[in-house]
C-alpha positions in Angstrom: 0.0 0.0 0.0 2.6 2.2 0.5 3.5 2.4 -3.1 -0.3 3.5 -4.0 -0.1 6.9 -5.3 -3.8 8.6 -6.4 -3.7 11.5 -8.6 -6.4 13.8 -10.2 -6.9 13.0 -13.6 -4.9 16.0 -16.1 -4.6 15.6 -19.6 -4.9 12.6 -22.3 -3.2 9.9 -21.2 -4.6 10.1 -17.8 -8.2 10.8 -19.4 -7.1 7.4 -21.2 -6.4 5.2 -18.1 -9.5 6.3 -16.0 -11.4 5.3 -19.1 -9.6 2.2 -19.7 -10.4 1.0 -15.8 -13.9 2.5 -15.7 -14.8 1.0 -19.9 -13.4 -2.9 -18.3 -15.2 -2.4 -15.0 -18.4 -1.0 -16.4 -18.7 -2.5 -20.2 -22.6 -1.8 -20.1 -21.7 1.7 -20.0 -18.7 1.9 -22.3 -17.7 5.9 -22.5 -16.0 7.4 -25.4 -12.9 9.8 -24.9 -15.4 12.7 -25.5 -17.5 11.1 -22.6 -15.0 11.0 -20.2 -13.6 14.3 -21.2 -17.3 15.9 -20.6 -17.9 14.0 -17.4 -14.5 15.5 -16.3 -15.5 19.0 -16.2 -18.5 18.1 -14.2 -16.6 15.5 -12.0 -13.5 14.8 -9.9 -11.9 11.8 -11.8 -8.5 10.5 -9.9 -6.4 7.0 -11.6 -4.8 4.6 -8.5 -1.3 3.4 -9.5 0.9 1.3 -7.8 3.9 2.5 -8.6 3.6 3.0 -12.4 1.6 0.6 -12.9 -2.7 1.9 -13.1 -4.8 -0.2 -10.8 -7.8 1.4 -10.9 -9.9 4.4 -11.0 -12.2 6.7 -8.6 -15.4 9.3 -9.7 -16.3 12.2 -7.3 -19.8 13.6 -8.6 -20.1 17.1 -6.5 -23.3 17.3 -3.9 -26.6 18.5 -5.5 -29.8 18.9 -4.4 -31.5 20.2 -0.8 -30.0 17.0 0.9 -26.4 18.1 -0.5 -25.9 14.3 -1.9 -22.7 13.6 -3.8 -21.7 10.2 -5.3 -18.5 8.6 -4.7 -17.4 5.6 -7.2 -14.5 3.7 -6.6 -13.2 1.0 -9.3 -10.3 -1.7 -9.2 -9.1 -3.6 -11.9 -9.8 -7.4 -10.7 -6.4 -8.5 -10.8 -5.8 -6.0 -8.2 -8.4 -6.4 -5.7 -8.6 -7.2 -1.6 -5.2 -5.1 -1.3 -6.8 -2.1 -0.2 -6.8 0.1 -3.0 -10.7 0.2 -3.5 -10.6 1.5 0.1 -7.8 3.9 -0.2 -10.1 5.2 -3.2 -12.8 5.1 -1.5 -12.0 7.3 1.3 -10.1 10.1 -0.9 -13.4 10.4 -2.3 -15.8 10.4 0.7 -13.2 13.4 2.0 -13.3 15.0 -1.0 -17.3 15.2 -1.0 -17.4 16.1 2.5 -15.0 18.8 1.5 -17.2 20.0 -1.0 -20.7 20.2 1.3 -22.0 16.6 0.8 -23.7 15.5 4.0 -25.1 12.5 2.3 -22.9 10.0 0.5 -23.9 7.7 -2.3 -22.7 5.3 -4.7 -23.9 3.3 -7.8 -23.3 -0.1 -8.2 -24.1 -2.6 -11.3 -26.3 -5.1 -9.7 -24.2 -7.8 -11.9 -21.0 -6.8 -10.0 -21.4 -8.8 -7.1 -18.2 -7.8 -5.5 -18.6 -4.4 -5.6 -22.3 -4.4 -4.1 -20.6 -6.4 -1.2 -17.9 -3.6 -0.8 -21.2 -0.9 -0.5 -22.9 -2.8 1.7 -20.0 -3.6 4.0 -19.4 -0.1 4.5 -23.2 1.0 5.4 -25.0 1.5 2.0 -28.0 0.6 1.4 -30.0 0.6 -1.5 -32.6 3.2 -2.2 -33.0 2.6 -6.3 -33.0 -0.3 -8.4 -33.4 0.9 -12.3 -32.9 -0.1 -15.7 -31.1 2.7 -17.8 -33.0 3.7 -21.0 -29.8 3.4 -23.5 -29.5 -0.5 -22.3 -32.3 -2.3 -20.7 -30.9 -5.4 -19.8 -28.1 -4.3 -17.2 -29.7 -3.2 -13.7 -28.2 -0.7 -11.7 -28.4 0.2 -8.4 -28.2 3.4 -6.1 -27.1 2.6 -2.8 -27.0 5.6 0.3 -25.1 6.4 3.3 -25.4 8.8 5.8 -22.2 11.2 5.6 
């Protein structure tokens, strides 16, 4: 762990690796380099490495709304799981909503990823939306919410 460095997302090759990690993580909702370089004006976007090497990728969607609610997203490449990282991630995040107002915290999780629904509910979330996005009705996603 001491080797994991997390770093805010600047420029094309970074844009890149978070969408590499996030495109192999998420295939139902493949982005496009135009995607992810919209979403990144809206969004805090940080890569993990471990050393050089990327291991995985975190979104930060800024609180909105009257219950100030921001969305933190962690993501870790497979091969690189139950080290850690996802929690390293994972925390940044949470501090960096809580820095910006949030005092809710939520996450989404594709109900197919059975590990990373286990990570949410492990650490308090629970789920307060199931849905079926429009663009592809056969994947289910799910909002799950914490208290900050």
């Amino acid at each position: 762990m001491s080797d994991l460095r997390i770093a805010p997302v600047a420029g094309e090759v970074m844009l890149e690796q978070w969408r590499y990690v996030h495109n192999m993580i998420v295939p139902p909702d493949e982005l496009s380099a135009d995607e992810v370089r919209e979403r990144s004006g809206r969004h805090r976007l940080e890569n993990a490495y471990l050393g050089d090497v990327l291991v995985g990728c975190s979104t930060v969607r800024p609180p909105g709304g009257e219950e100030a609610v921001a969305t933190v997203i962690a993501r870790v490449l497979p091969e690189y799981r139950g080290r850690g990282f996802g929690t390293a991630l994972y925390e940044q995040g949470v501090a960096q909503a809580l820095g910006m107002g949030a005092r809710v915290i939520q996450t989404v999780v594709l109900a197919a990823n059975a590990d990373g629904l286990r990570y949410a509910e492990a650490r308090g979330f629970v789920e307060v939306e199931r849905y079926v996005a429009p663009e592809d009705e056969t994947e289910v996603w799910l909002t799950l919410r914490r208290a900050a």
